[in-house]
N, C-alpha and C positions, 0 to 999 in steps of 0.2 A: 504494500500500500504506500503510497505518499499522503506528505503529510506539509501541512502549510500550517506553520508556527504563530499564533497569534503578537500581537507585541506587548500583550500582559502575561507573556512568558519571556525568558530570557533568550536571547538568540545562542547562547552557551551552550543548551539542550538542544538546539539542532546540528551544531558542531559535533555534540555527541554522537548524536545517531547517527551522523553521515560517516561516523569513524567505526561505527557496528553496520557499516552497508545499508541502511535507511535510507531512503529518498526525503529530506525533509530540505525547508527554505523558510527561513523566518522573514516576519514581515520587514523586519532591518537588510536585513540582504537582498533583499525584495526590493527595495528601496520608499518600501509602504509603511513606514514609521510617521504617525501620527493620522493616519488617513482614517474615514472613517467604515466603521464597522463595518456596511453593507458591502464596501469597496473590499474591505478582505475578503470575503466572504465570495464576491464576486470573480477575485482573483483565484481563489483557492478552485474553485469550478472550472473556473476558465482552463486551470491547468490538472483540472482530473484529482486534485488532492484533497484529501480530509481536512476541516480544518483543527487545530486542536487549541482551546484557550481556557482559561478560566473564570470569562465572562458567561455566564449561563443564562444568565434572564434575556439578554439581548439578543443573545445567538438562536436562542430558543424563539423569540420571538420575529426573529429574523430567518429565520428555517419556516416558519408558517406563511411568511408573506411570499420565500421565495415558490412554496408549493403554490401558495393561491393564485400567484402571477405565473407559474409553470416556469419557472428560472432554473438553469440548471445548479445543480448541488451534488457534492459528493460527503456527506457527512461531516457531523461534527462530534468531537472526543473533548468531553471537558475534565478537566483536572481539576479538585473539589480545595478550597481555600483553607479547609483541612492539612493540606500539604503544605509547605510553608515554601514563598515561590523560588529564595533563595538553596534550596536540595538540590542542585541542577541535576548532578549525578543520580540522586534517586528518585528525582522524578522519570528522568531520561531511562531510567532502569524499567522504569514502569510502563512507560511509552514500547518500549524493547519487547518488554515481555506482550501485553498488549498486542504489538504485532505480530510477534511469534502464534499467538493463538486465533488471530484473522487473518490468513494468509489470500484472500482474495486481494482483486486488486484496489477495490473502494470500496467502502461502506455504500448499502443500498439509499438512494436518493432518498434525502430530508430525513434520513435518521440524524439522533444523536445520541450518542455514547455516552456515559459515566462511569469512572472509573471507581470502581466500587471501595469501599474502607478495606475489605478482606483480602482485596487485588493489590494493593499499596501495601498491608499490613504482610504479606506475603514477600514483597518486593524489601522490604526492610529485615525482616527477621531472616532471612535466606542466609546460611550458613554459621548462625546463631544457637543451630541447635534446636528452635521449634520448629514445629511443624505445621502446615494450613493444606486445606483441601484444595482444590486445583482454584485459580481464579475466575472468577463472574464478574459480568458488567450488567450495569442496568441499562437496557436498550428501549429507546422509543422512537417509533418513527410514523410518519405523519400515510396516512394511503387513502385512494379518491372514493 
């Protein structure tokens, strides 16, 4: 999957992931720092990529318009403010694993993802010595 990094995530996590073989472009390299929402959102389509941020009320809200207008989309993956946004690395772990377990090539049009507590809580304790069950997402997606 690809991935278009919103700019209320660090552009750090997409250096990561392009170094685990991830297809990812933050909006800083993008050269879309400060633009607004829909404009990401329009870009991340444009170019077939998920988009992934920690804005959820707007994205959410902006995934419903683009169904209702028939605008193209490829998914959005939010990161819950639960994470703290400076973790680059384990956020970036989480996005990894994440993609590890959707190996398609985009999220189904005007879904959006959430990255579940137990998928993160998983990503953290890994090689701690505890144990969790395989990871889940809360998925929601919008159909006509």
């Amino acid at each position: 999957m690809k991935y278009y990094i919103d700019e209320d995530i660090s552009p750090t996590i997409a250096e990561i992931l392009k170094k685990h073989h991830i297809d990812a472009i933050s909006a800083y390299e993008a050269g879309m720092a400060q633009a607004a929402d829909i404009e990401h959102l329009r870009r991340a389509a444009s170019e077939r990529r998920c988009l992934i941020t920690r804005n959820r009320n707007d994205y959410i809200r902006l995934t419903v318009q683009f169904f209702n207008e028939h605008l193209p989309h490829n998914g959005v993956l939010i990161i819950p403010y639960t994470l703290p946004g400076d973790k680059f690395s384990f956020i970036a772990k989480a996005i990894i694993k994440y993609d590890s377990k959707h190996p398609q090539d985009s999220l189904e049009p005007y879904t959006f993802d959430f990255l579940e507590a137990k998928f993160l809580f998983e990503t953290l304790t890994k090689g701690r010595g505890m144990a969790m069950t395989s990871p889940t997402c809360l998925k929601s997606s919008f159909r006509a």
